[in-house]
GUVO-136268 format. One record per residue (C-alpha): residue number from 1; residue in three letters; chain; x negated, y, z negated. Coordinates in nm, 3 decimals, padded with zeros to 5 digits, m for minus. Layout:
REM residues N
     k     r   c         u         v         w
   NUM   Ala   A         X         Y         Z
...
//
This chain:
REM residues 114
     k     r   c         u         v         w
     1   Unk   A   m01.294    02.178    00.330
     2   Unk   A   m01.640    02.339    00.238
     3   Unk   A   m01.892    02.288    00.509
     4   Unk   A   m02.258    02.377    00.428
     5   Unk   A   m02.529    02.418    00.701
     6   Unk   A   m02.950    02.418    00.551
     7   Unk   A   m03.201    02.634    00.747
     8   Unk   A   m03.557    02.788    00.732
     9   Unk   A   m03.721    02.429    00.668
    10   Unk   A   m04.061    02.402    00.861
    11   Unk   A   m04.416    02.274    00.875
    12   Unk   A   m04.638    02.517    00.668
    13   Unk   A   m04.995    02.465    00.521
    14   Unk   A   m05.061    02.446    00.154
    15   Unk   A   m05.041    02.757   m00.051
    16   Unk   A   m04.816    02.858    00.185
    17   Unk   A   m04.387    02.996    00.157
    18   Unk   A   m04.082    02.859    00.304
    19   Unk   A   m03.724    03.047    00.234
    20   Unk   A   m03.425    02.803    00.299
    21   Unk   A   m03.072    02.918    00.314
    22   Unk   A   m02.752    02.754    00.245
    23   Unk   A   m02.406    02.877    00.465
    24   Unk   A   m02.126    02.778    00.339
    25   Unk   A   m01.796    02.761    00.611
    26   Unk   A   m01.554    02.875    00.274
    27   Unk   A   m01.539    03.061   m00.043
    28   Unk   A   m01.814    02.919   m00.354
    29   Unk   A   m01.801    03.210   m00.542
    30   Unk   A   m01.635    02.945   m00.844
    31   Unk   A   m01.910    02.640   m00.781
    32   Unk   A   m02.203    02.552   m00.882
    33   Unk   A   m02.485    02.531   m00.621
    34   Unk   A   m02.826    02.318   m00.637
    35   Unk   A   m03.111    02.199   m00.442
    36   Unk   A   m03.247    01.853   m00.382
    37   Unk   A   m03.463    01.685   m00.203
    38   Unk   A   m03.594    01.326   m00.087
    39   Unk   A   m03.947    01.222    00.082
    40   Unk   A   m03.923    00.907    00.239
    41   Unk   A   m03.968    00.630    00.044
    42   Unk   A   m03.809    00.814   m00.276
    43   Unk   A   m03.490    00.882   m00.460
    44   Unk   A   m03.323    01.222   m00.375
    45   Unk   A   m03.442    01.432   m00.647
    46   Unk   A   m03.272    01.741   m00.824
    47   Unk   A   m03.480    02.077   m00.746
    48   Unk   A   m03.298    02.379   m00.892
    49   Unk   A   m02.938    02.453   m00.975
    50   Unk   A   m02.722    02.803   m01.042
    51   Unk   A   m02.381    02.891   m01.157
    52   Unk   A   m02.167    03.085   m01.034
    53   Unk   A   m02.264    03.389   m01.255
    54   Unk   A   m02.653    03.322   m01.190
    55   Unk   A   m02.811    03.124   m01.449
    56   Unk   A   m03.059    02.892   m01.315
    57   Unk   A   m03.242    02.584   m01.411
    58   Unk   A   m03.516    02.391   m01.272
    59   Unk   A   m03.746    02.083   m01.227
    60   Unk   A   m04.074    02.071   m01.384
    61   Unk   A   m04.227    01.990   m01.077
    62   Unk   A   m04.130    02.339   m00.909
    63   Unk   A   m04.106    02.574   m01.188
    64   Unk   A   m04.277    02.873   m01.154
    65   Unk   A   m04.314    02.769   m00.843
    66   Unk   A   m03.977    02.791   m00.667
    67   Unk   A   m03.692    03.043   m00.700
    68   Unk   A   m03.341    02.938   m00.654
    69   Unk   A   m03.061    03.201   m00.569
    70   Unk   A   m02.706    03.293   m00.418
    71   Unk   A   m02.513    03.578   m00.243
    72   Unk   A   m02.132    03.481   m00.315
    73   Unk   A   m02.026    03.790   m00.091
    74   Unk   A   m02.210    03.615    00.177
    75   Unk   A   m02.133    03.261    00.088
    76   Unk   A   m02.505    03.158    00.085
    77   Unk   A   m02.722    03.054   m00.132
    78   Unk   A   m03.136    03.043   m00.120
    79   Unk   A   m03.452    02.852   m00.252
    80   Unk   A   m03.744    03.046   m00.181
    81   Unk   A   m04.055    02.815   m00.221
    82   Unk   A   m04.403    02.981   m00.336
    83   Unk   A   m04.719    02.779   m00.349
    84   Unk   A   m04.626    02.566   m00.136
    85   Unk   A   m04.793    02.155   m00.238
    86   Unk   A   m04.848    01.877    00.016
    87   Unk   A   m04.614    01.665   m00.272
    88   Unk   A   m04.316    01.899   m00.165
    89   Unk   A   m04.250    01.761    00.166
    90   Unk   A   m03.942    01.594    00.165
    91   Unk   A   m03.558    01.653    00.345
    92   Unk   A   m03.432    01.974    00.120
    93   Unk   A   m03.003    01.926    00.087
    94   Unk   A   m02.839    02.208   m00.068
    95   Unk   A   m02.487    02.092   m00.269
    96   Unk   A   m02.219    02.300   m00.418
    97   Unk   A   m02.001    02.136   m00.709
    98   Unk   A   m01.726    02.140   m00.958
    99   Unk   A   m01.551    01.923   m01.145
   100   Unk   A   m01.416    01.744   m00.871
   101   Unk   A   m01.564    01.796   m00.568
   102   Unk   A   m01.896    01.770   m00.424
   103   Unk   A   m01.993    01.950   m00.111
   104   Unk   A   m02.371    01.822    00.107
   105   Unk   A   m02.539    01.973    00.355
   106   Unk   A   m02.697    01.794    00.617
   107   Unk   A   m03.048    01.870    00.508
   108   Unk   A   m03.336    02.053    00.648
   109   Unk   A   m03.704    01.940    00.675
   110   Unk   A   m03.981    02.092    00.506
   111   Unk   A   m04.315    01.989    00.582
   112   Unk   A   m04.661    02.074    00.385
   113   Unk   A   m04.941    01.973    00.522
   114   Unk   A   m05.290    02.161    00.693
//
């Protein structure tokens, strides 16, 4: 069973840069990892997403913006968020995927605000 466990959320002013990681317990070299998040109040909303040979997509509201990424040797995988908006604050869940199975994390806060 695939455990994951978020890190690096914070409280950091606008403009500013949060990195979060994503540690898996097993082997996702063959799944697809994404990124979402949910402020209260809101639907959990899809961030960024990457396959397992590194082709990434993501949500208008972060492109440009946001870089999503993984290490399979490591069994990690990153969102490294630039420019940094008050509207970003939410809980940030990472999720790995395949056809069958879906793997959550527990979530990490992130925080904008001056």
């Amino acid at each position: 069973q695939v455990q994951l466990v978020e890190s690096g959320g914070g409280l950091v002013q606008p403009g500013g840069s949060l990195r979060l990681s994503c540690a898996a317990s097993g082997s996702i070299g063959n799944l697809n990892m994404g990124w979402y998040r949910q402020a209260p109040g809101k639907q959990r909303e899809w961030v960024a997403s990457i396959s397992p040979f590194g082709w990434t997509n993501y949500a208008d509201s972060v492109k440009g913006r946001f870089t999503i990424s993984r290490d399979n040797a490591k069994n990690t995988g990153y969102l490294q968020m630039d420019n940094l908006v008050p509207e970003d604050t939410a809980v940030y869940y990472c999720k790995v995927f395949g056809s069958i199975y879906d793997y959550w994390g527990q979530g990490t806060q992130v925080t904008v605000s001056s």
